[in-house]
C-alpha positions in Angstrom: -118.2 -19.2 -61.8 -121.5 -20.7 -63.8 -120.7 -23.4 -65.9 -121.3 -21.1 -68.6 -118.1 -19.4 -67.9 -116.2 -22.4 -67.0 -113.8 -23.1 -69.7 -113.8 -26.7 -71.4 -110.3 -27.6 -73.1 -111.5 -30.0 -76.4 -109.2 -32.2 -77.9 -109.3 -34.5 -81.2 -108.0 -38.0 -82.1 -108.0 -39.8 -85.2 -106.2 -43.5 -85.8 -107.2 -46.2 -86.9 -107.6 -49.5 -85.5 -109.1 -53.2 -87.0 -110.8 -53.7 -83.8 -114.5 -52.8 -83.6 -115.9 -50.0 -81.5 -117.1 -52.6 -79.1 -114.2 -53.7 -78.8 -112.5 -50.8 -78.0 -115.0 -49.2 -75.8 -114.6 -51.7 -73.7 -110.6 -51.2 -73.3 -111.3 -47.6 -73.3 -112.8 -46.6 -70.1 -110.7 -49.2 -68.1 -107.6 -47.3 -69.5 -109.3 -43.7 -69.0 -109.8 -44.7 -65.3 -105.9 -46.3 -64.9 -104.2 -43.0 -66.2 -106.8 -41.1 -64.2 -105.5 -38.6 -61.7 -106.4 -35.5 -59.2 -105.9 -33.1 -62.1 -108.2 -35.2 -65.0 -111.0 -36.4 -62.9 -113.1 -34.7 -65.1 -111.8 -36.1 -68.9 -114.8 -37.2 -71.2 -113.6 -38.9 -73.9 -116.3 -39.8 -77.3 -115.0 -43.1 -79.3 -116.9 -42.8 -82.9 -116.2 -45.2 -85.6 -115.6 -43.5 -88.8 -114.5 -39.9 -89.4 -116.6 -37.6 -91.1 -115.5 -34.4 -92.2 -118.9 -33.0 -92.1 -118.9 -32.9 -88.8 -116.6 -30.0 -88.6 -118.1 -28.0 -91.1 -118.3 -25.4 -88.3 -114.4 -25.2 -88.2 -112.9 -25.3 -92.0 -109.2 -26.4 -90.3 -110.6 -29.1 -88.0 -112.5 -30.4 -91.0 -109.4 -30.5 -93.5 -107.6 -32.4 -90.8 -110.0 -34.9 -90.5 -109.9 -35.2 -94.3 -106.5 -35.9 -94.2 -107.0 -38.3 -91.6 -109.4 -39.9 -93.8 -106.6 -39.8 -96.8 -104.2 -41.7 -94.1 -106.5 -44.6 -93.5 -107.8 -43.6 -89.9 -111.1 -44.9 -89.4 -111.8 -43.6 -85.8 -112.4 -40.7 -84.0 -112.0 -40.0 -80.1 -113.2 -36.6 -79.0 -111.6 -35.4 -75.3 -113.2 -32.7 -72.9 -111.7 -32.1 -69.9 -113.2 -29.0 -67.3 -110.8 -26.1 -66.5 -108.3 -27.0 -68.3 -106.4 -25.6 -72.0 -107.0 -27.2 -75.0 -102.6 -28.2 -74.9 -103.5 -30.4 -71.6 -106.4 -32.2 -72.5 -104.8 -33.2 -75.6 -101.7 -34.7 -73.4 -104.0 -36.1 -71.4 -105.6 -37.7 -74.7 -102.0 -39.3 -75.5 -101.9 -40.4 -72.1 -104.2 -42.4 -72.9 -103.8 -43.2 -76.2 -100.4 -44.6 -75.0 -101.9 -46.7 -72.6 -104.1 -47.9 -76.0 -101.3 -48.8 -77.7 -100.1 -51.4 -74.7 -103.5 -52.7 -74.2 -104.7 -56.4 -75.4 -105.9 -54.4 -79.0 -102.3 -53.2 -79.6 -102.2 -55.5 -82.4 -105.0 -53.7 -83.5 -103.4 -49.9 -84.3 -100.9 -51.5 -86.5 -101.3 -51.2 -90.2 -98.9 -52.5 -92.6 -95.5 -51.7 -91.6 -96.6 -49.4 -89.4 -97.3 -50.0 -85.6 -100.0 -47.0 -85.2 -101.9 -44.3 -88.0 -103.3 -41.1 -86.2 -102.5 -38.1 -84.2 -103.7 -35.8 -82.3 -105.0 -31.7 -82.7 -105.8 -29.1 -80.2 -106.2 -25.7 -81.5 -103.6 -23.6 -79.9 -105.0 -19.4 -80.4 -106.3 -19.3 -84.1 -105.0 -22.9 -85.3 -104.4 -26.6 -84.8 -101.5 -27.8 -83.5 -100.3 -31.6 -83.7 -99.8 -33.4 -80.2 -95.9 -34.1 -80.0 
């Protein structure tokens, strides 16, 4: 198989967070590594502060879900990629580690108001996006 054929599961994240991106970058890839196992080796994940819908005007549903996220007060983005794998399991494997987020030092962080974290996740599951459960 090239690695033209090879098929790349993509996930998407937005929440939002009062820590900076430095701040969580450096959370992030200690966590990646912690919930890392045989079957993820391979999971890229992209931390961006902000969301901005222009970047999916290739894909008019991924773009009015990142408006919405926008509406919701997210102000980050995390973008997963993991190698031979659907776009379902990368985005578990995206809450994975989200979770592990959440328990880190910065779990203060997520919290906003009343509540203790804003954001979701989407994969698109055949011709649409589906929320991560």
């Amino acid at each position: 198989m090239t690695l033209k054929e090879q098929k790349m599961g993509r996930a998407y994240g937005f929440f939002y967070s009062s820590a900076s991106q430095k701040e969580l970058e450096a959370e992030l890839y200690p966590i990646r590594d912690a919930t890392r196992t045989l079957a993820n080796m391979g999971l890229e994940l992209e931390l961006k502060a902000g969301i901005n819908p222009k970047d999916y005007s290739h894909d008019s549903e991924l773009k009015e879900l990142s408006e919405m996220a926008v509406r919701q007060d997210n102000n980050y983005t995390i973008t997963a990629t993991l190698p031979d794998a659907t776009n379902q399991r990368t985005a578990k494997e995206l809450g994975d580690v989200m979770n592990a987020y959440y328990q880190s030092p910065l779990m203060n962080s997520f919290h906003k108001g009343e509540a203790k974290s804003i954001g979701g996740i989407v994969y698109k599951e055949a011709d649409r996006y589906e929320f991560l459960e």
